[in-house]
N, C-alpha and C positions, 0 to 999 in steps of 0.2 A: 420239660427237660428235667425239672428238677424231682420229677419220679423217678428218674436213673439211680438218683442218690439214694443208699440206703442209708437211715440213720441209725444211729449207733442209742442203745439202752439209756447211758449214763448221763443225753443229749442236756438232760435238764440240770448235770453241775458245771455244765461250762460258767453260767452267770458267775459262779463261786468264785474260778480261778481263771489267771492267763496260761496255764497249763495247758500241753498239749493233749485232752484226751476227747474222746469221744469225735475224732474227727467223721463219723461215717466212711463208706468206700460206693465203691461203682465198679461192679466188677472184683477183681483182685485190686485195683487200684486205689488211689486217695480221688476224694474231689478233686477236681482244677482248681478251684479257689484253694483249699489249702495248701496242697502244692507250693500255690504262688505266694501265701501268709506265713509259708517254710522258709524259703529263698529269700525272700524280705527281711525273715526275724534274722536269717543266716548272714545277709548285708549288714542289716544295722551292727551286729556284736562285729563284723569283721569292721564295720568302720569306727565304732566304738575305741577300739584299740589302736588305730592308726590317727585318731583323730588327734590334734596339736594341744597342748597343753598351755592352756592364757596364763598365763601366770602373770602379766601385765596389766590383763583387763581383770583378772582377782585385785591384785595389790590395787588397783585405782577403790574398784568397790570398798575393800577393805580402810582403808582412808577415810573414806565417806561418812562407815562405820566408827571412824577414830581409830581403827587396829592399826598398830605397825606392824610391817612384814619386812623381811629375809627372802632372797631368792638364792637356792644354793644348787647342787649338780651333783648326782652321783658320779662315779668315774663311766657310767656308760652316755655319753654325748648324743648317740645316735639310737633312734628306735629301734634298729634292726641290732645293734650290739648290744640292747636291753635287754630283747627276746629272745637272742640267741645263745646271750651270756649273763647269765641271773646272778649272777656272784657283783658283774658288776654294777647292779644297783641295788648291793646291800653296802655299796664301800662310799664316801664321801670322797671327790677328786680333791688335786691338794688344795686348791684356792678356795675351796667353800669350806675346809678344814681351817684357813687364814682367816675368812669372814668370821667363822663364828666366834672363832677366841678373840679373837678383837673386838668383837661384837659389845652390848651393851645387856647381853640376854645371863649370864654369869648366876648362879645361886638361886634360881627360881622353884617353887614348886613344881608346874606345870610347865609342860613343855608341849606345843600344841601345830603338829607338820602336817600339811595338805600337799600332795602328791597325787599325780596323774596315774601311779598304779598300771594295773591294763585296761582299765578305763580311761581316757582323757575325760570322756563325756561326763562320767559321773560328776568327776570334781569337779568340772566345768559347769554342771547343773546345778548342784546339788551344795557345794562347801560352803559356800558366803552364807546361805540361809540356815546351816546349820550350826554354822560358827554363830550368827547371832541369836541361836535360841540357845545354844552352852553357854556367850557373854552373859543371855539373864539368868539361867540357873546360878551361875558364880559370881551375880555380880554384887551379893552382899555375903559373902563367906569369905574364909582367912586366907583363902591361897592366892599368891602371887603367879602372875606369867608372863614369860620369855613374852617375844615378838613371835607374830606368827612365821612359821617357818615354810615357806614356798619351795619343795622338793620335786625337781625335776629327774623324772627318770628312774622315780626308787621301786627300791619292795620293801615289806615292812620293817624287816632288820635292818635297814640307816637308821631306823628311831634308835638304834642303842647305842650307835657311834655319835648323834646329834644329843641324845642327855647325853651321855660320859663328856662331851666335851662342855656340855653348857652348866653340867652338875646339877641336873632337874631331878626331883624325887619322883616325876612322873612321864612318862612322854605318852601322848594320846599323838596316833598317826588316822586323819581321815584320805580315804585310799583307794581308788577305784576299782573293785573289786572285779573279777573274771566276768568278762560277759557272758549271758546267758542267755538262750534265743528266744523266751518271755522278759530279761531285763537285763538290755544293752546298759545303763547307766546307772547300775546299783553301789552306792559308797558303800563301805566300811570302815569303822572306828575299833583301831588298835589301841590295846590298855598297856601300859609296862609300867607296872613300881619298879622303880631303883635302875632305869635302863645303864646299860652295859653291854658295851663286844663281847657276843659271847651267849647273849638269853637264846633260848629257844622260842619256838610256837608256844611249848607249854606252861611258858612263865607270863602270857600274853591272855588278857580276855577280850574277846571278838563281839561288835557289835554289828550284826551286815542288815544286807535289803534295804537300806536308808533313800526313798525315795518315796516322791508320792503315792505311787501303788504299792508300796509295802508299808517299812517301820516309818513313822514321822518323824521329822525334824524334831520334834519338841518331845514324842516319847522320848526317841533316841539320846535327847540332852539329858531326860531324866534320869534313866539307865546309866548315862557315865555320871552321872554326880551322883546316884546312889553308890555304885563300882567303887568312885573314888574314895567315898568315904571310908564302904568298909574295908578298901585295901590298905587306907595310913592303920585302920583300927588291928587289923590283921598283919600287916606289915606285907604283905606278900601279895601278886595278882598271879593269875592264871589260873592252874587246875585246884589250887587249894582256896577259890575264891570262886563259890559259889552264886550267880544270879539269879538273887531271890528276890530285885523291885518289883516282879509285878508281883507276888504274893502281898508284901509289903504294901504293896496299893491296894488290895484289895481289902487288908486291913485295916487300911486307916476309912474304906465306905462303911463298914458297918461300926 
């Protein structure tokens, strides 16, 4: 049977990536197996996004850790008013606007929100383990930081209503990035010096693929504590803050 299949040239860089190339055909068609390893990748990203946000079973982990956490709400309550109305989970609802100013998080450097994004799963997989390889990069340097912030519901612009009200010189959002039908559960780490209502994308530096099969937890800490550096030395993040750690890394091997 599996002489039907013709194979495709480039057969030998599938090991490379989870990309979809080199599927072979039969006919005009795809194999039946990938076919069915389509519909599958297309299940997982669709359930990826509907999937429930723990944010109970984070804060417990996070305890364990020693972290405190904050559970706060965009104004979008429900999934389908998240995805259908993106404005509102860039707004804080009023009562996690009451939470934070009352809060205990006030004048910090860093400002550090984990949101389910359109991932639930990523966060769900992936934030406690990353949070604690950021605890050891920062855990003997000058910045201070808020409690963690458990954001239900957001996209990344609530990071600049959550500093403006907490008055962080930084807010780092990790955030379940768009799924993709090689990687349903990829996070992302959002950079903002000076957040404020009002930054755009391009005052932001993007750290994504944060998963086993991609960037590592532990690169990934590296990258935002190099970022952070040069962003107090620069004053500024986004497009005028160029990501230069890994050159930097490969300077300090030789």
């Amino acid at each position: 049977m599996s002489k039907i299949i013709k194979e495709d040239i480039w057969q030998f860089l599938k090991k490379h990536t989870d990309a979809r190339i080199a599927l072979g055909r039969v006919g005009k068609s795809l194999p039946t197996k990938e076919l069915l390893n389509f519909n599958l990748s297309h299940a997982l990203a669709r359930d990826a996004i509907y999937e429930t946000f723990q944010v109970n079973l984070i804060e417990d982990k996070l305890k364990e850790m020693n972290f405190k956490s904050l559970i706060v709400n965009s104004k979008a309550y429900e999934k389908a008013t998240y995805l259908l109305n993106p404005n509102f989970g860039r707004e804080l609802c009023e009562k996690s606007k009451i939470i934070l100013m009352e809060s205990t998080c006030l004048n910090n450097d860093i400002c550090i929100i984990v949101s389910d994004g359109l991932s639930a799963a990523a966060a769900n997989n992936h934030s406690v383990h990353l949070l604690k390889e950021i605890g050891k990069q920062f855990r003997n340097t000058k910045f201070t930081f808020t409690e963690i912030i458990l954001a239900k519901q957001a996209r990344v612009a609530l990071s600049d209503e959550i500093g403006e009200i907490l008055k962080s010189r930084f807010c780092i959002m990790l955030i379940g990035e768009r799924p993709g039908l090689s990687s349903p559960d990829s996070l992302g780490i959002y950079l903002t010096y000076n957040p404020y209502i009002g930054r755009t994308d391009a005052d932001r530096n993007c750290i994504s693929n944060i998963r086993p099969q991609g960037l590592s937890y532990l690169d990934a800490s590296i990258k935002l504590k190099w970022l952070i550096t040069e962003a107090e030395k620069l004053g500024s993040s986004g497009v005028l803050l160029k990501d230069e750690s890994s050159q930097n890394k490969q300077s300090e091997l030789y």
